[in-house]
Z-matrix of the N, CA and C atoms (Angstrom, degrees):
N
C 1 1.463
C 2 1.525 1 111.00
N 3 1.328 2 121.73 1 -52.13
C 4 1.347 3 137.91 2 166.54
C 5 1.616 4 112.55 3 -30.59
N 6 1.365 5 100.68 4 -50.01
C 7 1.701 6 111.34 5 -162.87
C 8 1.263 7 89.72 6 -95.60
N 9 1.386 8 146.14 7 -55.20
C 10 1.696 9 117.90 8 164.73
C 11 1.308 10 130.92 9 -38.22
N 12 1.240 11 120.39 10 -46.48
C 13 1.511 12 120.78 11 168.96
C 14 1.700 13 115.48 12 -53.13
N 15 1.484 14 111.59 13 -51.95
C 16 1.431 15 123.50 14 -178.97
C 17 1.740 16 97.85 15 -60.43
N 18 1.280 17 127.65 16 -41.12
C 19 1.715 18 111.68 17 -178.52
C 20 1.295 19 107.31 18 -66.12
N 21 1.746 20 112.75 19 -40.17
C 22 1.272 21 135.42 20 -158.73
C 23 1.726 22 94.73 21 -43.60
N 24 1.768 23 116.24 22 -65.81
C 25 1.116 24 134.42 23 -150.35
C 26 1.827 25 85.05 24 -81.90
N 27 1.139 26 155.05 25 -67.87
C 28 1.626 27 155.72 26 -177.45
C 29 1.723 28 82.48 27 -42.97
N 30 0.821 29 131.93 28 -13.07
C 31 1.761 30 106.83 29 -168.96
C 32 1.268 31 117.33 30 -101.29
N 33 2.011 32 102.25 31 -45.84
C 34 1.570 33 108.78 32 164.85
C 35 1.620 34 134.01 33 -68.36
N 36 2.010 35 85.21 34 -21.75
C 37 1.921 36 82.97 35 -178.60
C 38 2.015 37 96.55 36 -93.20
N 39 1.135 38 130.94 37 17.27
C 40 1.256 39 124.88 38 146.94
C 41 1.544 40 122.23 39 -73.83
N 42 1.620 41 100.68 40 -39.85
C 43 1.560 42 99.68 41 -169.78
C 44 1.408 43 98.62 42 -75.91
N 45 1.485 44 110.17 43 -49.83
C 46 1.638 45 100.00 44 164.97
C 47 1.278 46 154.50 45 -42.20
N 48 1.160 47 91.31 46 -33.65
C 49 1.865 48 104.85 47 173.10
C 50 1.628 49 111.60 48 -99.24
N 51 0.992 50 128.46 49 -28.96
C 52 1.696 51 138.44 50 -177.74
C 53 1.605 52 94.38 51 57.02
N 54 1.247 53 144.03 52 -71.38
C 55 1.210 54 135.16 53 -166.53
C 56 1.636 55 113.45 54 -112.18
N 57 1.441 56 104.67 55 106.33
C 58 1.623 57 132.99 56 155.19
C 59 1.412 58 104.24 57 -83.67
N 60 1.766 59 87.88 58 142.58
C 61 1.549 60 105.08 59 177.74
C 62 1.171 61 93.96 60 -48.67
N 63 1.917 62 116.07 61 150.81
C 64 1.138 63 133.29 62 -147.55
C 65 1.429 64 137.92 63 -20.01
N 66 1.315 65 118.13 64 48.10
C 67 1.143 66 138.76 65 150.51
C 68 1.808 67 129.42 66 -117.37
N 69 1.191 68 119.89 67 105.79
C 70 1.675 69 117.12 68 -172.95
C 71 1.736 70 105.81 69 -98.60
N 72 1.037 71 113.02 70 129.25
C 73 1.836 72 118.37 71 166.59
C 74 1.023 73 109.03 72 -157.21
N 75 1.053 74 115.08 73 -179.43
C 76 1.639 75 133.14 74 -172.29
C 77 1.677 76 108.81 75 -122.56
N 78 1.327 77 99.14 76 -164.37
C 79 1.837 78 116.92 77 -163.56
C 80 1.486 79 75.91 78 -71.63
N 81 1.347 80 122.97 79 -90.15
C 82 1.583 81 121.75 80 -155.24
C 83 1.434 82 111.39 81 -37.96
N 84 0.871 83 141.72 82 -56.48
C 85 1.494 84 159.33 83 -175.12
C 86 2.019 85 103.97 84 -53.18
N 87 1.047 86 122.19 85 -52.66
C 88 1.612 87 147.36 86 167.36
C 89 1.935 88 95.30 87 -56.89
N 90 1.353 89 118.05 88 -66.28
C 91 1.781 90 112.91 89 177.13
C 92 1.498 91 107.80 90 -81.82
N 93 1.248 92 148.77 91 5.72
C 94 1.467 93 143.43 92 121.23
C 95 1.455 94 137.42 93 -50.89
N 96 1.647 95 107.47 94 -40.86
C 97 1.042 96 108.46 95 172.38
C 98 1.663 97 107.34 96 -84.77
N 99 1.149 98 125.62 97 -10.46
C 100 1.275 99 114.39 98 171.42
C 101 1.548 100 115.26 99 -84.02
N 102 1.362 101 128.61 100 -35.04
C 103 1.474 102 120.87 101 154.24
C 104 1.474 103 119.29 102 -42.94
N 105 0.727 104 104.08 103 -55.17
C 106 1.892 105 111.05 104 -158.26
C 107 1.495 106 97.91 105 -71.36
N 108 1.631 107 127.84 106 -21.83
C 109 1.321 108 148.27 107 160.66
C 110 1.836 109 91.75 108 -59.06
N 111 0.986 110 108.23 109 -59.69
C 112 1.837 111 99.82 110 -165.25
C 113 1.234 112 109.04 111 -64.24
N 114 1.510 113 103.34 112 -34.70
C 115 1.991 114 93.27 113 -171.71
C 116 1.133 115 97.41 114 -71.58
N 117 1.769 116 125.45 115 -51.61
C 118 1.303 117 101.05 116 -170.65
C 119 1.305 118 158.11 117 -78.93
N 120 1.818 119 89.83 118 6.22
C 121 1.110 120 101.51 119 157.62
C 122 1.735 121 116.38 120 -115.42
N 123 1.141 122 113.55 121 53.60
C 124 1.339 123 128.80 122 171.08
C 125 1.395 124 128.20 123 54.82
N 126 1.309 125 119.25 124 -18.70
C 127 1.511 126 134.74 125 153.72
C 128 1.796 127 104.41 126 -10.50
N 129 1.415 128 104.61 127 -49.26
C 130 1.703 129 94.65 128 -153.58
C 131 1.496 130 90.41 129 -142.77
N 132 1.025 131 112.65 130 130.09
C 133 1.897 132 133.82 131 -179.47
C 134 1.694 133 107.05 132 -74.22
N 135 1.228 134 118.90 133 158.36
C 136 1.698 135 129.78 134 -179.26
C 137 1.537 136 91.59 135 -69.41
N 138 1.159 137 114.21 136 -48.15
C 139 1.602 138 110.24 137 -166.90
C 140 1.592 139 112.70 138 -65.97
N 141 1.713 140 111.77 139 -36.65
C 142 1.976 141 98.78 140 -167.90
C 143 1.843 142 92.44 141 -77.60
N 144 1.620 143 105.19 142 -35.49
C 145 1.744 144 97.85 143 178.83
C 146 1.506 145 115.96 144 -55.06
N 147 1.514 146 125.68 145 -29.07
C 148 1.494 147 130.27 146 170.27
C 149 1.171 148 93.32 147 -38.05
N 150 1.502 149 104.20 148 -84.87
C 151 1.405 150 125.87 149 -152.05
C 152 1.513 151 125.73 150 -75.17
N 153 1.292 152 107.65 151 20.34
C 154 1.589 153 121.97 152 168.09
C 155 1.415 154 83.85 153 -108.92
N 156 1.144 155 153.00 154 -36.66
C 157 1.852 156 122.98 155 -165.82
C 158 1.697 157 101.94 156 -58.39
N 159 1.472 158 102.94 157 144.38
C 160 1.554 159 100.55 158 168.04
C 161 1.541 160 120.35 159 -103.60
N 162 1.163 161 115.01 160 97.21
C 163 1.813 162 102.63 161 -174.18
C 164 1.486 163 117.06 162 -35.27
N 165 1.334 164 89.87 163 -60.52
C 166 1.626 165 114.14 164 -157.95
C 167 2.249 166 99.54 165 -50.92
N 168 1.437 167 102.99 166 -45.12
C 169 1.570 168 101.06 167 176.53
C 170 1.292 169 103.91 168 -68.27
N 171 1.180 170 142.80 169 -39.10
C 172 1.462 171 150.16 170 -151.62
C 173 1.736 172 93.88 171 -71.80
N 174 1.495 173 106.09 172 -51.19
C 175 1.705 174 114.00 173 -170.40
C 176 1.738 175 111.24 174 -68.01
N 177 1.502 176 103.76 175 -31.88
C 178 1.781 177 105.38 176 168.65
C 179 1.581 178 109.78 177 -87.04
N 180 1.291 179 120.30 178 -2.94
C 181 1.343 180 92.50 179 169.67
C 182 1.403 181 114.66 180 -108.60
N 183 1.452 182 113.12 181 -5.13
C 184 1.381 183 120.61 182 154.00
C 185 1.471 184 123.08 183 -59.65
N 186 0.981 185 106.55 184 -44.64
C 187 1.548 186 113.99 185 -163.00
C 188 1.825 187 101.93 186 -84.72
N 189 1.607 188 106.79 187 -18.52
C 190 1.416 189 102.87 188 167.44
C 191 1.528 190 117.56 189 -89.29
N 192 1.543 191 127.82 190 -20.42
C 193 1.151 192 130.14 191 151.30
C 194 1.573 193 123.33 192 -56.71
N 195 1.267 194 121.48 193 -26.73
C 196 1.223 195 111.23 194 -178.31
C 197 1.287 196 117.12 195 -85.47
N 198 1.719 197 106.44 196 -26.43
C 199 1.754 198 109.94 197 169.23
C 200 1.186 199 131.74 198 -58.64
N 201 1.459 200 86.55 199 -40.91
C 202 1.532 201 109.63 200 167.37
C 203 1.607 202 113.98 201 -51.04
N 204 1.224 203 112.14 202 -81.30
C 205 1.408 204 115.72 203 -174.16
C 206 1.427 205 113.10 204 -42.74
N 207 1.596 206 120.52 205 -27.29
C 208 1.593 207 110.46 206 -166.50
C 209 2.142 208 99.69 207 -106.15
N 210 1.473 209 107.12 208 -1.86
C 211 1.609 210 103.95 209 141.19
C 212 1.603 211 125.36 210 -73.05
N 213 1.182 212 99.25 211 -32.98
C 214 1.450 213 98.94 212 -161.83
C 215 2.232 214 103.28 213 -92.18
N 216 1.429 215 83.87 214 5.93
C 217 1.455 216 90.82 215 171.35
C 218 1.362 217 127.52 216 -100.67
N 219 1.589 218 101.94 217 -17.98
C 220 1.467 219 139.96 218 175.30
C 221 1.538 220 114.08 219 -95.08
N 222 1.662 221 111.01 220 -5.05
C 223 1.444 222 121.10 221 -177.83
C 224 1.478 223 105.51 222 59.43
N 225 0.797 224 124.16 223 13.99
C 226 1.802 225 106.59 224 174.77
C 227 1.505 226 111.90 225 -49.31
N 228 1.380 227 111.94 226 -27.27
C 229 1.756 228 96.71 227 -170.45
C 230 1.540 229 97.11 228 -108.17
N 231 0.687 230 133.36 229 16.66
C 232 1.981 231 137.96 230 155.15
C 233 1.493 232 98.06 231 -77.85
N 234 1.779 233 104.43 232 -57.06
C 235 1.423 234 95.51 233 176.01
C 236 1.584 235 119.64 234 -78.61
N 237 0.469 236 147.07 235 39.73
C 238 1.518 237 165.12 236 163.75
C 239 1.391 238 132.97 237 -108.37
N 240 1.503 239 99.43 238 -59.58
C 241 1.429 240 110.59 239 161.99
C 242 2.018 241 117.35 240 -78.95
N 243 0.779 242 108.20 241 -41.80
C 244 0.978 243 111.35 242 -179.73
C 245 2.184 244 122.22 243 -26.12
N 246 1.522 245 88.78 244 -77.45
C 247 1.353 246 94.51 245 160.66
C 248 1.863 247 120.66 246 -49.18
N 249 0.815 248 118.50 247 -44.16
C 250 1.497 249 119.56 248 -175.01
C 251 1.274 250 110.05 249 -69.16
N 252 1.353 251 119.34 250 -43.96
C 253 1.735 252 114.88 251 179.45
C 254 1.633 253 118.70 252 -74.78
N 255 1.475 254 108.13 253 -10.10
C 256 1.374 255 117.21 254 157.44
C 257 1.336 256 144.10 255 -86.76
N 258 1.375 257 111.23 256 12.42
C 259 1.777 258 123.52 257 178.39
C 260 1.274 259 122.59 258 -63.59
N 261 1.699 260 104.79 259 -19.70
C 262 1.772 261 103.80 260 171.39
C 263 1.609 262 108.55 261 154.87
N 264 0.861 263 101.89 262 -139.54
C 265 1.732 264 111.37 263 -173.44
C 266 1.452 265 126.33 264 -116.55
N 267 2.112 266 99.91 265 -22.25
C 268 1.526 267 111.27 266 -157.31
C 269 1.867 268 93.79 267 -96.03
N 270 0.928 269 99.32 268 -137.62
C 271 1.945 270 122.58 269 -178.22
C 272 2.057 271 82.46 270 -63.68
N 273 0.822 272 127.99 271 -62.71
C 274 1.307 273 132.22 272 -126.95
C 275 1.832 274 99.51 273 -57.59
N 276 1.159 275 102.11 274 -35.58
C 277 1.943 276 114.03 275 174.97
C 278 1.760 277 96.17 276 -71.74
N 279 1.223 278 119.28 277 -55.19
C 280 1.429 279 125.69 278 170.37
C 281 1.892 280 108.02 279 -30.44
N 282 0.906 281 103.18 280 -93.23
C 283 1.459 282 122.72 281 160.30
C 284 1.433 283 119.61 282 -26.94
N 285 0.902 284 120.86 283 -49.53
C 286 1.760 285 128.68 284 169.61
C 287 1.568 286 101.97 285 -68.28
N 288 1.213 287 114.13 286 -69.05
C 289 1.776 288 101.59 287 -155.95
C 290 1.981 289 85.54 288 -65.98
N 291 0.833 290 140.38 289 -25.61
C 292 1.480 291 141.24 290 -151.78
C 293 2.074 292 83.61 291 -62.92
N 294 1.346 293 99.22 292 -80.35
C 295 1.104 294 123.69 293 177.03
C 296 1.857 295 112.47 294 -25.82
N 297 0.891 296 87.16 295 -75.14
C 298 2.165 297 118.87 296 -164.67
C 299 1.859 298 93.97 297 -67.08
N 300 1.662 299 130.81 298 -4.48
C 301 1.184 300 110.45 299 178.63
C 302 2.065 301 95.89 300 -122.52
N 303 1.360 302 102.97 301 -17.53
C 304 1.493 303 105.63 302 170.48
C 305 1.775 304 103.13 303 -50.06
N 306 1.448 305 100.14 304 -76.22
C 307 1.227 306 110.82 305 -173.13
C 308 1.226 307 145.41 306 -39.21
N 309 1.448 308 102.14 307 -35.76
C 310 1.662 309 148.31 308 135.63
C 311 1.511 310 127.99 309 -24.49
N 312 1.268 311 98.53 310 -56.95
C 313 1.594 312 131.05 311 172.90
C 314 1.571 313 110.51 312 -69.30
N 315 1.459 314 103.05 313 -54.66
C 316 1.525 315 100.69 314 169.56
C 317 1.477 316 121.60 315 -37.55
N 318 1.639 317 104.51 316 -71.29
C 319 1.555 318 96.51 317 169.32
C 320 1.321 319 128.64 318 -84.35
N 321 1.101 320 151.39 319 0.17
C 322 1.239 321 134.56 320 179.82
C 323 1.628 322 107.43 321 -121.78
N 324 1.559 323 133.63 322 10.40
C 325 1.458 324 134.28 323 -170.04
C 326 1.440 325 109.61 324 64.28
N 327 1.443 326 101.47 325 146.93
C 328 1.922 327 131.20 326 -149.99
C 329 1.419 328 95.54 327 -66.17
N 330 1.383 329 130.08 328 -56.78
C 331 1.212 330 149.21 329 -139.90
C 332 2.033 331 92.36 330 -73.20
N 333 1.788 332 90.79 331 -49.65
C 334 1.660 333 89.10 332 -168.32
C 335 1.632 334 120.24 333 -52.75
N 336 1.659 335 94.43 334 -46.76
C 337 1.446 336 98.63 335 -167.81
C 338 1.835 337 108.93 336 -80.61
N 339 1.527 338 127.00 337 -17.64
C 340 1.509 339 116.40 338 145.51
C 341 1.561 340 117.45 339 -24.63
N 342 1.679 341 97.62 340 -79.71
C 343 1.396 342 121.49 341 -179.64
C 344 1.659 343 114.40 342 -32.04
N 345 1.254 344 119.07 343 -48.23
C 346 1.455 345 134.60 344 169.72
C 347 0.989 346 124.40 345 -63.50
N 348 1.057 347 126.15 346 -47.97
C 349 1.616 348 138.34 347 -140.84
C 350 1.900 349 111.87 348 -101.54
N 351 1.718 350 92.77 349 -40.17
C 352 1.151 351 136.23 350 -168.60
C 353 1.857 352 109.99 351 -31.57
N 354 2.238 353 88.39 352 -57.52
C 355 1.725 354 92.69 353 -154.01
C 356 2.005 355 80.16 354 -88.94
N 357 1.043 356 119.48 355 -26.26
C 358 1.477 357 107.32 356 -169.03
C 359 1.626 358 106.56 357 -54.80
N 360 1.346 359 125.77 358 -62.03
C 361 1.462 360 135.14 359 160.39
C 362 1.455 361 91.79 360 -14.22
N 363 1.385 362 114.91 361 -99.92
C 364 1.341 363 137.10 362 -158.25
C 365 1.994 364 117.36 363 -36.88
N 366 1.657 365 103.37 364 -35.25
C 367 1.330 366 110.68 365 156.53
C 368 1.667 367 126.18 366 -79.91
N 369 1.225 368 107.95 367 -37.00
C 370 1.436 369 91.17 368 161.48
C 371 1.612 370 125.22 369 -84.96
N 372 1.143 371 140.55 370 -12.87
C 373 1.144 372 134.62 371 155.21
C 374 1.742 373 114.93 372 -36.71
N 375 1.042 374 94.61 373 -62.38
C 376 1.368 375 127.15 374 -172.30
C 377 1.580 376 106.44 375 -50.13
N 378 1.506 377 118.82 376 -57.77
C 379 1.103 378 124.60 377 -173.11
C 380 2.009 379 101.51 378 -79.78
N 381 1.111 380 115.81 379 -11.02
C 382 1.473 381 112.60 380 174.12
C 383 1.567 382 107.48 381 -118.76
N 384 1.026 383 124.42 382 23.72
C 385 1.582 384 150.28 383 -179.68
C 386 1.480 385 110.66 384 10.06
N 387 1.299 386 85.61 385 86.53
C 388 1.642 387 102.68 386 -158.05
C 389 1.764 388 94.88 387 -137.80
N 390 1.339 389 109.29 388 168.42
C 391 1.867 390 101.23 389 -170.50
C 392 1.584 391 105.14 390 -84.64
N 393 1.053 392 132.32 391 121.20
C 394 1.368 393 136.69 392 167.81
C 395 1.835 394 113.22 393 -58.68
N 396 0.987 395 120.81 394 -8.96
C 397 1.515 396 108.42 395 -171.18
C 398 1.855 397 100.41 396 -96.72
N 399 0.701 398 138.88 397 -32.06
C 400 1.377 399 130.70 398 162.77
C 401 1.376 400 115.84 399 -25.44
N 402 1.438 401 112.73 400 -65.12
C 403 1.552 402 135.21 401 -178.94
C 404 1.177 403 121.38 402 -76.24
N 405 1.464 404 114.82 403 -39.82
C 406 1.669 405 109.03 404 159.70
C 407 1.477 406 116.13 405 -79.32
N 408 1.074 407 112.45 406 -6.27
C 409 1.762 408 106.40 407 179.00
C 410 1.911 409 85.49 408 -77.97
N 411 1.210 410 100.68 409 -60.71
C 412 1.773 411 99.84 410 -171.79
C 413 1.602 412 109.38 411 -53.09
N 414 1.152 413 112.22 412 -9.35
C 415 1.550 414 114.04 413 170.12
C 416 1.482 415 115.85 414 -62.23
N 417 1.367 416 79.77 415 -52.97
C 418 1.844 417 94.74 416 -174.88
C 419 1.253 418 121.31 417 -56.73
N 420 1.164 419 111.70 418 -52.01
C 421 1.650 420 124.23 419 -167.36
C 422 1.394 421 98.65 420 -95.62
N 423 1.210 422 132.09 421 -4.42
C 424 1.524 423 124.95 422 -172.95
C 425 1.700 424 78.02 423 -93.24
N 426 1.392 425 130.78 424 -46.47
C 427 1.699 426 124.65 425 -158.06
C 428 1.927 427 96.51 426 -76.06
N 429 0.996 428 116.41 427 -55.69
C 430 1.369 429 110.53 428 176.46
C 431 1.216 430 142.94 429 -58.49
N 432 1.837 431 108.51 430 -25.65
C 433 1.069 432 119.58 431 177.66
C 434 1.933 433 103.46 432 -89.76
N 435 1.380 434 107.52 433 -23.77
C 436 1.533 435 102.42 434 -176.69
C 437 1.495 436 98.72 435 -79.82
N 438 1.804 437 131.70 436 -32.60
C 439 1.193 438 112.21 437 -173.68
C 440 1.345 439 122.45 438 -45.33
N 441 1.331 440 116.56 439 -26.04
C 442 1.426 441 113.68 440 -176.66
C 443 1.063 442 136.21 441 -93.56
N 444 1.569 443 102.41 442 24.93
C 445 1.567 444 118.17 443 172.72
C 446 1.618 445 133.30 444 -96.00
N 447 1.160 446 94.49 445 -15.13
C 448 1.652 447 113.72 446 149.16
C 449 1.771 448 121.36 447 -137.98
N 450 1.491 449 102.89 448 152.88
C 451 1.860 450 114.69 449 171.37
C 452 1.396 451 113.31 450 -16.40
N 453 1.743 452 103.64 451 -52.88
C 454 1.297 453 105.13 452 -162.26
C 455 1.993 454 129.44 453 -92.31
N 456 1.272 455 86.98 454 3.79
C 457 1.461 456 123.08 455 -171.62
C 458 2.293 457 103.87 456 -63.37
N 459 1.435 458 92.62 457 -5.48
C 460 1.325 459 84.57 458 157.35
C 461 1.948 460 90.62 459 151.40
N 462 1.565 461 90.55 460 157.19
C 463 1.210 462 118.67 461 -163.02
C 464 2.265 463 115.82 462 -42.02
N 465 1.721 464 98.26 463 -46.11
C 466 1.258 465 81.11 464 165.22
C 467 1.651 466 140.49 465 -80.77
N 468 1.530 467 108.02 466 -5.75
C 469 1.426 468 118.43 467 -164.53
C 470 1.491 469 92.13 468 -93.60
N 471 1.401 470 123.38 469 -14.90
C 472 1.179 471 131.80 470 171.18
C 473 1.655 472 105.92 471 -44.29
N 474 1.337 473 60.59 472 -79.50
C 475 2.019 474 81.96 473 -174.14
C 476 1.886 475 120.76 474 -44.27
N 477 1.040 476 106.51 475 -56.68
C 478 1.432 477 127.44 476 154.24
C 479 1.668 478 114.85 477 -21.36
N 480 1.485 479 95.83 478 -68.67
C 481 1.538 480 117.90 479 176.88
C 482 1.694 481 106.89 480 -48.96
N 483 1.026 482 136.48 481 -51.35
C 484 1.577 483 146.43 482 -141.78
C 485 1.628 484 86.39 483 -96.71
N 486 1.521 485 129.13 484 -52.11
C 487 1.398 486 119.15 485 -169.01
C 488 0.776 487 113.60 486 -99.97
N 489 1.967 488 133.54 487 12.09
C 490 1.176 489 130.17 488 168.61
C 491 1.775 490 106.55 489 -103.04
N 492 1.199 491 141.00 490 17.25
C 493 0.996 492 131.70 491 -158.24
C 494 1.456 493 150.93 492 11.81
N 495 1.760 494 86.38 493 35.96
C 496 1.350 495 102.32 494 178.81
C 497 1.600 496 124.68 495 -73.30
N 498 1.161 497 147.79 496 116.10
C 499 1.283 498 133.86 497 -162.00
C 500 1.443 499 112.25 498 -77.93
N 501 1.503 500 112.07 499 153.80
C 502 1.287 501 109.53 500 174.01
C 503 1.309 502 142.66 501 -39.10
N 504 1.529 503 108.93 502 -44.73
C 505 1.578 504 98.92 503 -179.22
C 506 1.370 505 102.44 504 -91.61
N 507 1.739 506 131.65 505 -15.14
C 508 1.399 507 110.71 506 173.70
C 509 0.915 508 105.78 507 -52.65
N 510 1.504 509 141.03 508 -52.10
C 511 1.289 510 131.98 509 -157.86
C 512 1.524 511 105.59 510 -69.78
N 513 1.412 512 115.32 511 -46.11
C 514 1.240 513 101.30 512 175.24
C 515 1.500 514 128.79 513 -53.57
N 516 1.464 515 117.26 514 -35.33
C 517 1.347 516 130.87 515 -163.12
C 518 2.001 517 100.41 516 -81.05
N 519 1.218 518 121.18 517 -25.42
C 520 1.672 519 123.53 518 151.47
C 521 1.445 520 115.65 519 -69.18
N 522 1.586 521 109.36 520 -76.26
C 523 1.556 522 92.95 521 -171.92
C 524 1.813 523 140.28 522 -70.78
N 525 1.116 524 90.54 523 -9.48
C 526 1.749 525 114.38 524 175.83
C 527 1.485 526 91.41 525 -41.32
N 528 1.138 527 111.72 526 -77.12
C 529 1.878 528 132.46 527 -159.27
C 530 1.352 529 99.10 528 -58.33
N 531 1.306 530 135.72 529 -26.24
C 532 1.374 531 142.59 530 -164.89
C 533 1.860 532 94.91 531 -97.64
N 534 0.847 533 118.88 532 -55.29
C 535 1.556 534 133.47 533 -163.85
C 536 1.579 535 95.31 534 -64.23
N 537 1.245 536 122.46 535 -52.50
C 538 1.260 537 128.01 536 -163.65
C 539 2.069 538 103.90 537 -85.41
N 540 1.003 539 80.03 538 -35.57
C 541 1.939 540 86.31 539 162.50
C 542 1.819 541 124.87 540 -51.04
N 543 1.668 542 88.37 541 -56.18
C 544 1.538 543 124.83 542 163.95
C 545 1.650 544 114.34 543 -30.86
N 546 1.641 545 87.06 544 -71.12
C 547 1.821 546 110.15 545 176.39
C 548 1.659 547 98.68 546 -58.76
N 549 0.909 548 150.05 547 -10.72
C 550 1.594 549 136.20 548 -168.48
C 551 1.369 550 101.32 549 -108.73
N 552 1.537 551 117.82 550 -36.57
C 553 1.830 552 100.85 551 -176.84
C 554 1.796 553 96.85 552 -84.72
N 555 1.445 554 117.64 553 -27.97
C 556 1.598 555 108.84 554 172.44
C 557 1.726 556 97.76 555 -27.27
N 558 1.580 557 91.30 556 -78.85
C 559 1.837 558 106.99 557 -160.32
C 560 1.631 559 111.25 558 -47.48
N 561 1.430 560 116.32 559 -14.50
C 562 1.183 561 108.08 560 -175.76
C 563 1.345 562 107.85 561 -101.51
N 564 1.058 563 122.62 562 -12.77
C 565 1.876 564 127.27 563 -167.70
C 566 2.002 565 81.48 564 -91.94
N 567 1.218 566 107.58 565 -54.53
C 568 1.650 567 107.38 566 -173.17
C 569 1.492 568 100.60 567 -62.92
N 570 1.622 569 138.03 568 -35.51
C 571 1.214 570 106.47 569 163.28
C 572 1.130 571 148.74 570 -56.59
N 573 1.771 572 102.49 571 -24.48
C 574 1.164 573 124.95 572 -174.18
C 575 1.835 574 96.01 573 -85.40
N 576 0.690 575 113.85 574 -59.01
C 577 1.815 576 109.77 575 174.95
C 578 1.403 577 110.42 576 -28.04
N 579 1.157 578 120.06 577 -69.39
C 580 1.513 579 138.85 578 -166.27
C 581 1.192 580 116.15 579 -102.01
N 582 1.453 581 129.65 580 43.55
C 583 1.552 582 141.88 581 -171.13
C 584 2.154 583 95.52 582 -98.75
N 585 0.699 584 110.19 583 156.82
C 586 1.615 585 105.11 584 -179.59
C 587 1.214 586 95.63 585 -97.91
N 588 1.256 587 104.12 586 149.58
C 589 2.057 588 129.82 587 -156.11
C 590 1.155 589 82.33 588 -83.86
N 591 1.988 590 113.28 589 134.23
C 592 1.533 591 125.54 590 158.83
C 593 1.453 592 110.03 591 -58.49
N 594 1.864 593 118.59 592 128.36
C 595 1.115 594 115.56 593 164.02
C 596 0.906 595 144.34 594 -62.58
């Protein structure tokens, strides 16, 4: 028990920190070294680690990475984002990317459309020299809060989705209305955050 907890904590403050003095990795790299930590210290057998991989999630999140990559090779989400991060200076860019990366997030997972969405924001801010954190804050919470508006909206609801036999559009036809509810007090708590101070 001792030595699970002790990998437990070396495993999360890897995924957490990504870069230790001279050592650099990532999330995957941080939940590998914590397996290969369990077998070898006996915590966890070849056989229950077999039989925890999930094919069936492994094959949808492949097959959503590859769509991904061959949109984003075709620019669809340059063209996509593009127009939306250009509406102006006030709420209205706020409000747009908030919106336009939820929805986004739904289908293609939270992480991708960050990753995407991210440097375009950050160059047009820049080039209309205007504050970038308004819009990337609405990045964030617009991608996380929309992932959860459909199954596929990210890797654990995936999984969830497939062994709970919930069908697709039920789930969609509950969390849609909730997600998009979600997205409206975001934009309003972020208006209220980032409203310009009465003179």
């Amino acid at each position: 028990m001792l030595v699970s907890l002790l990998i437990l904590i070396v495993t999360m403050t890897m995924i957490a920190l990504q870069k230790l003095p001279g050592f650099h990795h990532n999330r995957p790299t941080g939940a590998l070294t914590g397996a290969v930590l369990m077998l070898l210290a006996g915590e966890l057998t070849l056989d229950r680690a077999l039989a925890s991989i999930d094919l069936a999630t492994l094959a949808l999140l492949f097959g959503l990475m590859v769509l991904v990559a061959y949109l984003e090779e075709a620019g669809a989400f340059t063209a996509l984002a593009a127009p939306l991060i250009r509406l102006g200076r006030g709420p209205a860019m706020t409000w747009a990317v908030l919106f336009a990366s939820g929805i986004v997030a739904a289908l293609f997972m939270n992480d991708t459309v960050c990753l995407l969405f991210a440097p375009l924001i950050l160059a047009t801010c820049r080039h209309q020299g205007i504050d970038a954190v308004p819009p990337l804050t609405a990045l964030i919470l617009g991608a996380n809060i929309g992932s959860l508006m459909l199954p596929i909206g990210n890797p654990q609801q995936a999984f969830i989705a497939m062994h709970s036999d919930i069908a697709f559009a039920d789930y969609a036809r509950r969390m849609v209305p909730i997600g998009l509810a979600c997205l409206a007090v975001a934009g309003l708590l972020l208006h209220l955050a980032h409203r310009p101070a009465a003179p």
